[in-house]
C-alpha positions, -999 to +999 in steps of 0.1 A: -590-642+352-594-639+390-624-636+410-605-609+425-596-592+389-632-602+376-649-587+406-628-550+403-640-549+360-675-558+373-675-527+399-669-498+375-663-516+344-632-532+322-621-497+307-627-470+337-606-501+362-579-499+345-574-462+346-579-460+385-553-465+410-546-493+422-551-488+461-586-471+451-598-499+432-581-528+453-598-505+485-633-510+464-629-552+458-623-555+498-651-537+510-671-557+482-653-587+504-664-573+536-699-565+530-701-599+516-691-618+544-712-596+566-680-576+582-678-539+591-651-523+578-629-490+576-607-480+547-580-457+564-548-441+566-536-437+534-570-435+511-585-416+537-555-389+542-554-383+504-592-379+504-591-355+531-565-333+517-540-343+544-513-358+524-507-357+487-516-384+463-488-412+458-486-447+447-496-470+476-475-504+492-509-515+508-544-509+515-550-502+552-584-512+567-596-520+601-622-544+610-644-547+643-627-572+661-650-603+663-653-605+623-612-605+619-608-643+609-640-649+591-628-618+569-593-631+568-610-665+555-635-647+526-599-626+516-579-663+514-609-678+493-599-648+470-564-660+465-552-640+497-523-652+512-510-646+546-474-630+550-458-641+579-450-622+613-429-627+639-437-647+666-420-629+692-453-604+699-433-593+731-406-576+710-436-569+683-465-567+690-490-571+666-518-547+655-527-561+620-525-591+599-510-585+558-517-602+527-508-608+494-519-615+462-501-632+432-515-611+407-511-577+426-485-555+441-499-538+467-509-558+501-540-556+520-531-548+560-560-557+581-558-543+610-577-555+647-566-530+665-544-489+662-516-484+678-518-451+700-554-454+701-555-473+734-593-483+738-598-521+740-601-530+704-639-534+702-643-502+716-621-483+695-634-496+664-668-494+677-661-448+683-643-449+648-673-466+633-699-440+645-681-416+632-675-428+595-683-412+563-685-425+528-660-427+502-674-437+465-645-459+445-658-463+413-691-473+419-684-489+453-690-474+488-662-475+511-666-468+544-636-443+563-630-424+594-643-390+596-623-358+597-606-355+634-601-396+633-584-396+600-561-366+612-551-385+650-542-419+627-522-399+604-499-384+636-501-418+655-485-430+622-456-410+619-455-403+659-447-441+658-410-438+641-399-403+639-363-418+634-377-424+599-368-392+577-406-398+555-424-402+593-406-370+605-415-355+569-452-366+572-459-353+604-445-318+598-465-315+561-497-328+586-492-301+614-490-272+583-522-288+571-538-286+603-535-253+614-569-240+603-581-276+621-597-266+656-576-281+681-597-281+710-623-305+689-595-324+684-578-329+722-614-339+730-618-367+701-579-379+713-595-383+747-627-400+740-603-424+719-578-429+750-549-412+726-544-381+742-513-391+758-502-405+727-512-380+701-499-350+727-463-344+705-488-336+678-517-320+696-495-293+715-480-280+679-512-271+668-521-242+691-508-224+721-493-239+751-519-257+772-514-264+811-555-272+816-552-307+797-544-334+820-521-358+789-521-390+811-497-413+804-489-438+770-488-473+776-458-492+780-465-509+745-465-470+732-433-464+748-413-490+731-429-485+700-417-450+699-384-448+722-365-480+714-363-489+673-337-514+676-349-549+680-321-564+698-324-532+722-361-542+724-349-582+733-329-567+762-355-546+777-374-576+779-344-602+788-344-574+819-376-577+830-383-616+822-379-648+849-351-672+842-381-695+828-394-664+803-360-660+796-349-696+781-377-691+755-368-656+746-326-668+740-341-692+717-368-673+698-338-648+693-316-674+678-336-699+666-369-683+652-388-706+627-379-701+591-415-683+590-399-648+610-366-651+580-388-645+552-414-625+571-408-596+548-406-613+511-433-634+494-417-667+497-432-693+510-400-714+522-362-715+522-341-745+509-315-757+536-286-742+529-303-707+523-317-711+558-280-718+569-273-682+556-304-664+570-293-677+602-259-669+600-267-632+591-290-629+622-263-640+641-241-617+631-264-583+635-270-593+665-231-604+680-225-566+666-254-555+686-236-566+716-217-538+729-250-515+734-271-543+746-253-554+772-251-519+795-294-525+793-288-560+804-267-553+835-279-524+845-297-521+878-334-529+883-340-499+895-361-487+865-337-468+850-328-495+824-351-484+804-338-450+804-311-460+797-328-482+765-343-449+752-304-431+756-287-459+733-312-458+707-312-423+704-272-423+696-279-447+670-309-426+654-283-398+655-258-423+632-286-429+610 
């Protein structure tokens, strides 16, 4: 048996473990982890939307936490003495950028995604953890405190989430079963936790469904980063918004980072750990191929004119394809 296994019986026993779900009890061992290693840390999205009545209960892929910043490695390390193993990302964090680092575990199915910073909350990472923090509650798993988000936080992450890819039927789903839920919510308490969190201009598709039209709230602006996570799902018509704005020098490296990733970003989404040669030949092979059929919509955002509106014309493109999906 595990340390990870033994530690979960030891919380709230052999019998009463195996009757809990999973992502409650797996939520339980990690902030065992956490505490241990002396690392402050939030169980949220998922555990917390169920808790607060905000989705319905369902099996989960993952267990989403969020730790302060400066503790993200030594956590990382505690998980990997554990038998936590790192799945790989891609290393092109223009195209992706990165908000969170996810694990597995040999014996389990569900993955832990720590996360070091939120997308659409657009405070400098210590910070943002730092307002979610003061405002945490306490969730008992078993016999294990958890540590989440209080109400108003748990309900922005759950929009941010699905805000993120409404070309995904479930995300579009989501956020509609989340603005019915929230229409006894006061809204007002809500456009002033979005500001103090920098996520008003994010959370604003959301935030303007749940009352009557407001023209006293000054939105601001996303970030660029927001933008392309929301506008342009495609990767390759991510790549050429980039190629467009790159030097000649930025540009060499993106070519072959597009062609010629390691064999790390080709098994980024499985657990295996490598690929024998000729394997790789094929991986390679099919990326080539999605992306020569990308061609004829890339290449109108590649020679357009740097006047701005390339990326317009980005956001145009991807929304015929969303319409095709």
């Amino acid at each position: 048996m595990t340390e990870v296994r033994w530690m979960m019986n030891s919380m709230v026993g052999a019998g009463r473990a195996e009757a809990l779900e999973p992502a409650v009890l797996l939520a339980a061992a990690v902030a065992l982890v956490a505490r241990r290693s002396g690392t402050r840390m939030l169980a949220f999205k998922g555990l917390a939307a169920v808790e607060y009545g905000l989705r319905d209960p369902r099996p989960s892929a993952d267990v989403d936490v969020f730790v302060e910043p400066e503790r993200l490695h030594p956590f990382i390390d505690s998980l990997a003495e554990r038998g936590w193993l790192q799945r790989t990302s891609d290393p092109d964090v223009a195209t992706f950028p990165r908000h969170s680092i996810s694990l597995f575990h040999p014996e389990w199915s569900l993955d832990i995604d720590v996360h070091f910073r939120y997308p659409g909350i657009e405070l400098e990472p210590t910070e943002s953890f730092e307002k979610l923090w003061m405002q945490r509650t306490t969730l008992w798993c078993g016999s294990q405190p958890v540590q989440i988000p209080g109400l108003a936080d748990s309900i922005l992450i759950a929009a941010l989430h699905s805000l993120r890819a409404l070309w995904i039927g479930r995300h579009e789903l989501e956020l509609e079963a989340l603005i019915a839920r929230c229409r006894s919510v006061d809204a007002d308490q809500l456009v002033v936790r979005a500001r103090e969190l920098n996520a008003l201009a994010t959370a604003r598709p959301f935030l303007e469904r749940l009352g009557p039209p407001r023209r006293d709230i000054d939105w601001g602006e996303p970030s660029a980063e927001w933008r392309l996570r929301t506008r342009v799902s495609e990767p390759m018509h991510r790549r050429a918004l980039h190629w467009k704005r790159a030097t000649w020098r930025e540009r060499a490296g993106q070519v072959r980072i597009a062609l010629f990733p390691p064999i790390t970003t080709l098994i980024k989404d499985t657990t295996t750990t490598h690929l024998p040669p000729l394997a790789a030949a094929r991986a390679y092979l099919r990326r080539w191929r999605r992306g020569l059929a990308s061609v004829p919509e890339v290449l109108p955002i590649i020679l357009a004119r740097k006047s701005g509106r390339s990326g317009d014309h980005a956001e145009h493109v991807d929304e015929r394809s969303h319409a095709r999906l």
